[in-house]
C-alpha positions in Angstrom: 7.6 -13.0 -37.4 4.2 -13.7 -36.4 1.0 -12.0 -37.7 -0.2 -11.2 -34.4 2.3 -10.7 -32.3 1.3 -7.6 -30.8 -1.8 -9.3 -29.3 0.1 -12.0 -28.4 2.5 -9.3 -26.0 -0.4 -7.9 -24.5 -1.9 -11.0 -23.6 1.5 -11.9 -21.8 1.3 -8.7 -20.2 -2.0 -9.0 -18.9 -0.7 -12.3 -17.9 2.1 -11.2 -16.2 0.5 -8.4 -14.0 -2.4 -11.3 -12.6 0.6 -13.7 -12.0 2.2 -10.4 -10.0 -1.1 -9.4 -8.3 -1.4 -13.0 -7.1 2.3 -13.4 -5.9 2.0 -9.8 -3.7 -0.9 -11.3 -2.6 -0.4 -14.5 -1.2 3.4 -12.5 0.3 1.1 -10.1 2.3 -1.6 -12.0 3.0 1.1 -14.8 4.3 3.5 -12.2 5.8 0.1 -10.7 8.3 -1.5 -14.5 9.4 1.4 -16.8 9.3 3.5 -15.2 12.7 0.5 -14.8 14.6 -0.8 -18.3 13.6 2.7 -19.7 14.6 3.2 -17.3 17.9 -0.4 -18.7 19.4 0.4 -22.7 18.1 3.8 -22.5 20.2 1.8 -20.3 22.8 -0.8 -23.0 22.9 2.3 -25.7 23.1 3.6 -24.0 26.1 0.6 -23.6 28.0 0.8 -19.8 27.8 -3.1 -19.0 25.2 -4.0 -15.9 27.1 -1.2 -13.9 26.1 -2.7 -10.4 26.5 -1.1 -8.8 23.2 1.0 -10.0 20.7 5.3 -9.0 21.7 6.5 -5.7 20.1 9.0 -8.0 18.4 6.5 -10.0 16.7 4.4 -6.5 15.8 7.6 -5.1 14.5 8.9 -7.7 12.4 5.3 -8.6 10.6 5.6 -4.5 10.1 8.9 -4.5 8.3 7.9 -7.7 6.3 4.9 -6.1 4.7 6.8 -2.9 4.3 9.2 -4.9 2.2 6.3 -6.7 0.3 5.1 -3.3 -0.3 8.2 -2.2 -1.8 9.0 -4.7 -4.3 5.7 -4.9 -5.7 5.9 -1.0 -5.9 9.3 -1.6 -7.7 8.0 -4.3 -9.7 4.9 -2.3 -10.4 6.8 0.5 -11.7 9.1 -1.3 -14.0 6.0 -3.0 -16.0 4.5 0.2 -16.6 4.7 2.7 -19.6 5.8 6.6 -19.3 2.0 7.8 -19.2 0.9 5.6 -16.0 4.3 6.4 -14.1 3.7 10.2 -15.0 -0.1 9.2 -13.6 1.7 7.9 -10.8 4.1 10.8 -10.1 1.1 13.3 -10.4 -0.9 11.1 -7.6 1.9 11.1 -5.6 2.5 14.9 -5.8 -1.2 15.7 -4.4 -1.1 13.1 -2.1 2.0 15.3 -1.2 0.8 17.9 -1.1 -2.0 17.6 0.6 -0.1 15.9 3.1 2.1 18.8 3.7 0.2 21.8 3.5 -3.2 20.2 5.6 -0.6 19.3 8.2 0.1 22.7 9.3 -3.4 23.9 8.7 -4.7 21.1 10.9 -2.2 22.4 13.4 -3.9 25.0 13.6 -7.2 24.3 13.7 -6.7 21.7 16.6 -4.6 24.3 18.5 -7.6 27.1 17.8 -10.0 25.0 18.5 -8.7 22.6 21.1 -9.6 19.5 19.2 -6.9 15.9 19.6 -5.3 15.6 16.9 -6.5 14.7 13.3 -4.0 12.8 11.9 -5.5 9.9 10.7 -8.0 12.2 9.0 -5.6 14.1 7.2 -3.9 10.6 5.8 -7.5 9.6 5.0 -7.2 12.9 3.0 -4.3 12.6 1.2 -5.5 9.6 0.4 -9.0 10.6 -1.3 -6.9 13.4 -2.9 -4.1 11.1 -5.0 -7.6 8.8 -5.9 -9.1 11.9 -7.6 -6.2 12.7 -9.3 -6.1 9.7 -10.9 -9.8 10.0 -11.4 -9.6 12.8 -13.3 -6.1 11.5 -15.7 -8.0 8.5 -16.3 -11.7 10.5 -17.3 -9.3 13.4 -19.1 -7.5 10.9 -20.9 
């Protein structure tokens, strides 16, 4: 057995999540500029570059693709990791949650009070900020 070999594992680790990071990476990056890269070549081939928007097909299909990118590197994600980050995890995803559901009906309300459009993306930008300071706080509580 080998003197160091718990150094050696996290090394391997460490290597292991860039060599993940990279792969997700290049996938979405490739799966959001190689359709619409190939769509305006063949566009360009058949005499057809001023296309006013890109086919609902096309949209679609780069939108499932990078939901399934998203998915396996959340899978992946969530097998390398330890009980304490998935708990972190699980307690991010629970405010985000939360917030989610409860500031949607309150919104509601507010927009229907106040006659204001919708505030959606607000609400999501939200949720967002509020599964970030949850893992703020695990990661400054410790």
């Amino acid at each position: 057995m080998n003197e160091r070999w718990g150094e050696a594992r996290i090394r391997e680790r460490r290597k292991r999540r860039v060599q993940r990071a990279v792969i997700v990476g290049v996938l979405a990056t490739a799966v959001m500029v190689v359709p619409p890269f190939v769509s305006g070549f063949i566009d360009g081939f058949m005499r057809n570059p001023s296309r006013s928007g890109a086919p609902a097909g096309e949209v679609i299909g780069i939108a499932i693709a990078l939901l399934a990118v998203i998915a396996v590197a959340g899978v992946w994600g969530w097998r390398e990791s330890d009980e304490v980050q998935r708990r972190h995890a699980v307690n991010a995803w629970a405010a985000v949650g939360v917030v989610g559901f409860v500031g949607r009906t309150i919104l509601q309300m507010i927009e229907r009070a106040l006659h204001l459009s919708p505030m959606t993306e607000q609400l999501w930008w939200g949720s967002l900020a509020a599964g970030a300071a949850v893992l703020i706080w695990q990661r400054v509580k410790g």
